[in-house]
C-alpha positions as CSV (number, residue, x, y, z in Angstrom):
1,X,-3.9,15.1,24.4
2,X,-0.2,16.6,25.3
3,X,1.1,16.4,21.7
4,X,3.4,18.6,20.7
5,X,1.8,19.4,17.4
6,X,3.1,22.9,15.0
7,X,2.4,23.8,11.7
8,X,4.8,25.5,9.1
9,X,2.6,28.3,7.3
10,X,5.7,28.9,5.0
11,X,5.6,25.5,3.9
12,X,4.7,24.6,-0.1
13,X,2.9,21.3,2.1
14,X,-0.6,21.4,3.1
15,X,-1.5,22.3,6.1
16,X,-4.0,19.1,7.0
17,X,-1.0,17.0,5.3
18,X,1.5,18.7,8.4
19,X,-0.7,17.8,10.7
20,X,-1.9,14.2,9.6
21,X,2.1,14.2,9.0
22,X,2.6,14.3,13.0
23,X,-0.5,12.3,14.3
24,X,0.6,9.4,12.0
25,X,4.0,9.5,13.4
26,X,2.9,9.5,16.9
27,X,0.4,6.7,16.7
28,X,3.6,4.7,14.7
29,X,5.8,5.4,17.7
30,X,3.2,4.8,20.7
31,X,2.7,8.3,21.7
32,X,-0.9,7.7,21.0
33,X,-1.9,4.4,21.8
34,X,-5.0,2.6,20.7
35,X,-7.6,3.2,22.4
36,X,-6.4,7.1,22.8
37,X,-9.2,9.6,22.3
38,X,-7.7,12.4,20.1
39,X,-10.0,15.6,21.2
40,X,-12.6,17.4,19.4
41,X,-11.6,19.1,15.8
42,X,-12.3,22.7,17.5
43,X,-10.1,22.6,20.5
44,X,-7.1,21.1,17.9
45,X,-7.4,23.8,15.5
46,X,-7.6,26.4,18.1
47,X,-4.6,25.5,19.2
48,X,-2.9,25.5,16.2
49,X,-5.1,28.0,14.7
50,X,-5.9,26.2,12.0
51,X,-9.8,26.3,10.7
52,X,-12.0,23.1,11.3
53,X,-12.4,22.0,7.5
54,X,-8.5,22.0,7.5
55,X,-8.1,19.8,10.9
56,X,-11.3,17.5,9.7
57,X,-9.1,16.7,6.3
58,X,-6.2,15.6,8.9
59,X,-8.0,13.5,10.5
60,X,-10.1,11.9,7.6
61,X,-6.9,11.0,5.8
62,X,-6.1,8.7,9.0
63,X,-9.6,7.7,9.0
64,X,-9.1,6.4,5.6
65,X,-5.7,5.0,7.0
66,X,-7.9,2.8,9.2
67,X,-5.7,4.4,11.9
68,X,-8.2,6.2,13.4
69,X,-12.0,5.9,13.6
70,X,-14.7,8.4,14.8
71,X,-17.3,7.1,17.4
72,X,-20.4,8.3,18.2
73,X,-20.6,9.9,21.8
74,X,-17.1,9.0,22.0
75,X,-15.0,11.1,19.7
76,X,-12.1,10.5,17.2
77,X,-9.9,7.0,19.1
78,X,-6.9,6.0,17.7
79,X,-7.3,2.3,16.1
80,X,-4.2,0.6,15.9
81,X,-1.0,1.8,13.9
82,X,0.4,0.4,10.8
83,X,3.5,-1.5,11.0
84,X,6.2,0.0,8.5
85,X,8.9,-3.3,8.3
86,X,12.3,-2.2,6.9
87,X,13.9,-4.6,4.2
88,X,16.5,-6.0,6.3
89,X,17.4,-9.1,7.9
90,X,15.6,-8.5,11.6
91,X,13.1,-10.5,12.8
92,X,9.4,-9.1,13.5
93,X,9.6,-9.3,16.9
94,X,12.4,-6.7,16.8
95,X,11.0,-4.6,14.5
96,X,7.6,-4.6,16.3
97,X,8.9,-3.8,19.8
98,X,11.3,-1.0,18.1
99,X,8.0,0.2,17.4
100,X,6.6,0.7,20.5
101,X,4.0,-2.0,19.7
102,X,4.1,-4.8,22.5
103,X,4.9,-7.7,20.5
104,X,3.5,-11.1,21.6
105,X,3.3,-14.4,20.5
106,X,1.1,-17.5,20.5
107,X,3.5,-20.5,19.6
108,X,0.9,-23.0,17.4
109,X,3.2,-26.2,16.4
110,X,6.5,-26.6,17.9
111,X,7.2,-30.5,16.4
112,X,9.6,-31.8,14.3
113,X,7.9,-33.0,10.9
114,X,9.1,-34.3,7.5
115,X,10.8,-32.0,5.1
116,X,8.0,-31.1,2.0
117,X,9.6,-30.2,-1.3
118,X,10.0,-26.7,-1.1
119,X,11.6,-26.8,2.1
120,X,14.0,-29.4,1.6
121,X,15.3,-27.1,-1.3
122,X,15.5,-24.1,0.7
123,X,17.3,-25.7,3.7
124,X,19.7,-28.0,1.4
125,X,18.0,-31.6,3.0
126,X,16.6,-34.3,1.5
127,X,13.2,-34.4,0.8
128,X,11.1,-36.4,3.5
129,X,13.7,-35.9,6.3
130,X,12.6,-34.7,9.6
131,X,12.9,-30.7,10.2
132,X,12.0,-28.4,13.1
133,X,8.7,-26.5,12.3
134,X,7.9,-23.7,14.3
135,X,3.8,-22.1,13.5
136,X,3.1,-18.7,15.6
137,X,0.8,-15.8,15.7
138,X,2.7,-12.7,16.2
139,X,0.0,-9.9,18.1
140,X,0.8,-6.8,18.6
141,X,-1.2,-4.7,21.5
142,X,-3.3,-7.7,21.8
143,X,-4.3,-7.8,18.0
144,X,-3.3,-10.4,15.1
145,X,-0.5,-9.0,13.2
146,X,1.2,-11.9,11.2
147,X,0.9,-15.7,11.2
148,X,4.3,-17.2,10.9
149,X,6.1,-20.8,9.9
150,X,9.4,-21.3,9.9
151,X,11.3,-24.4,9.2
152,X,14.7,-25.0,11.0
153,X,17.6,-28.4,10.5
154,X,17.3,-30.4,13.0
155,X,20.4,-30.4,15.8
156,X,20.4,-26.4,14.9
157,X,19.1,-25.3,18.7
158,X,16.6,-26.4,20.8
159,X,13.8,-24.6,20.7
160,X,10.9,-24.7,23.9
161,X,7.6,-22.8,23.1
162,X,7.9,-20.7,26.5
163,X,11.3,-19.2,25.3
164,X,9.3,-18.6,21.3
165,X,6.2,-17.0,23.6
166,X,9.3,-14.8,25.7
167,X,11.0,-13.5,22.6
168,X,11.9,-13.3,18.8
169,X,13.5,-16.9,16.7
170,X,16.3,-14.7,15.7
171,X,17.1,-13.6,19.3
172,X,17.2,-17.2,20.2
173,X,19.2,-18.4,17.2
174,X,21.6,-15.5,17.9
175,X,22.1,-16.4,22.0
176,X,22.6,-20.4,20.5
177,X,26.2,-18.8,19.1
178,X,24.4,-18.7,15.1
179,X,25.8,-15.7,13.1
180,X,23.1,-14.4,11.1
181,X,24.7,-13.1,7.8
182,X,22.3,-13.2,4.7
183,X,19.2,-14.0,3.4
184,X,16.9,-14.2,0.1
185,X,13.5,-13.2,0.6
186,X,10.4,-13.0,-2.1
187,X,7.5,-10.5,-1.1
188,X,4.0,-11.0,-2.7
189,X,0.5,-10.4,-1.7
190,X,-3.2,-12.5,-2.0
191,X,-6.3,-12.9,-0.4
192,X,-7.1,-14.6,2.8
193,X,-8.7,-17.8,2.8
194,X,-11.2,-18.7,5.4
195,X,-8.5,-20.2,7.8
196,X,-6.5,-17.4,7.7
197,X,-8.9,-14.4,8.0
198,X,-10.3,-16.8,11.0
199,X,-6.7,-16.8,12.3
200,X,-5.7,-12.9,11.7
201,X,-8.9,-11.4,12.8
202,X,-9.2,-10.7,9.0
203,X,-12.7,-11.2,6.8
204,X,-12.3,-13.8,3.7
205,X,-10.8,-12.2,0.4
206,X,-9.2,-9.5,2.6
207,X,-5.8,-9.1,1.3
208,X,-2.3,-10.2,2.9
209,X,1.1,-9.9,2.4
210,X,3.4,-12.7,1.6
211,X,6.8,-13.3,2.6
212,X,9.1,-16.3,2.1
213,X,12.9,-16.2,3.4
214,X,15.5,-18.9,3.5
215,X,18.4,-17.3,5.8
216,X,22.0,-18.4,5.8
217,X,24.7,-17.7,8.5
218,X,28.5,-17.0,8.1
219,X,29.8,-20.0,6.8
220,X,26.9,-19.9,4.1
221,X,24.7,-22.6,5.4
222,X,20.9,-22.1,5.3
223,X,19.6,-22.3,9.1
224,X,15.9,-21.5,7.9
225,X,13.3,-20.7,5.8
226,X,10.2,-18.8,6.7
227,X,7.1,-18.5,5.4
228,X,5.2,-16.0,6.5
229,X,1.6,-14.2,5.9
230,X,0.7,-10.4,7.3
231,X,-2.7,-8.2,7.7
232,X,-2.1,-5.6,4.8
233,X,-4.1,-3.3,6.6
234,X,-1.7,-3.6,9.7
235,X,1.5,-3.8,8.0
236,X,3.7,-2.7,5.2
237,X,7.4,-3.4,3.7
238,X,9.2,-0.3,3.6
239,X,12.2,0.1,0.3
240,X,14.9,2.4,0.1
241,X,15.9,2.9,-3.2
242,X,19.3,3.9,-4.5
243,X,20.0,4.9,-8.2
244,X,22.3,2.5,-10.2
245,X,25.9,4.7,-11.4
């Protein structure tokens, strides 16, 4: 392993916290990609001279993570990393090959269908009329990370599954001369039914995070709504909180 790993002895933070710290950070940015053996706990601490109860902790807190898992015969391997999404309006596929993750996509339904309730509110049609639904799976290094359904008007862009397989909806939408400007978005969380723990490599019960998002453009009009399910234990919405004055 050529990390460049260093602990602070000066530091109020722990020393396994430092170092779980900087082996999380470089399994979130691809330095250590799954399937990366991370060396035995007595060459790391010798060379950071840290003892071996102190380098274990490190590496059980990423255990616990499910970022890493020990192997008999085979040593600690990195797992997979979990995908910290920032609240903004980007589209996964960005975000996951910002990442360093290897986004790719399985396109599911690419058909025009008629408009249920809930989408015909969110996309300002009538009820029953025909939309453009779009069902993916979203992998990243190979794996399941998010099933997704979006619902677009019709006459918006056309839409072929190889260029949804090639790239991101947003990316497509953006090349079609659509100016993404705002969007409402509710998060929530529930357990997997049987079709979708079959779907995301996920057992039944196990939870998932929700996501529904109607996005407008720059004249105001909505040009879709998403609804979207993720593994919990591969992904996470990150907040940045400001202080009202």
């Amino acid at each position: 392993m050529s990390l460049q790993l260093s602990v602070d002895r000066s530091s109020p933070v722990p020393l396994y916290f430092q170092l779980s710290q900087q082996l999380e950070a470089a399994i979130e940015h691809g330095t250590l990609t799954p399937g990366s053996l991370l060396g035995n706990e007595i060459e790391l601490a010798g060379r950071l001279g840290l003892s071996r109860p102190t380098v274990r902790q490190a590496i059980q807190s990423l255990v616990d993570k499910g970022l890493l898992v020990r192997r008999r015969g085979v040593g600690t391997q990195v797992v997979h990393s979990q995908v910290k999404r920032p609240l903004e309006l980007s589209s996964l596929y960005d975000d996951l090959e910002a990442a360093g993750q290897r986004p790719a996509t399985q396109v599911l339904t690419n058909a025009f269908a008629p408009a249920s309730a809930e989408v015909a509110a969110a996309l300002g049609v009538g009820e029953g009329s025909q939309v453009h639904r779009v069902e993916r799976l979203r992998l990243a290094h190979g794996e399941p990370m998010a099933y997704l359904c979006n619902f677009l008007p019709t006459g918006l862009l056309d839409l072929e599954s190889g260029q949804l397989e090639a790239t991101g909806l947003y990316r497509l939408m953006r090349a079609a001369g659509i100016t993404l400007h705002s969007a409402r978005q509710t998060i929530g969380a529930r357990a997997a039914t049987a079709v979708e723990g079959e779907r995301l490599g996920e057992p039944e019960g196990a939870p998932l995070l929700t996501m529904q998002r109607t996005t407008f453009d720059d004249t105001g009009r909505a040009v879709e709504y998403g609804t979207h399910t993720y593994r919990a234990s591969r992904y996470s919405f990150e907040f940045q909180l400001l202080v009202r004055s």
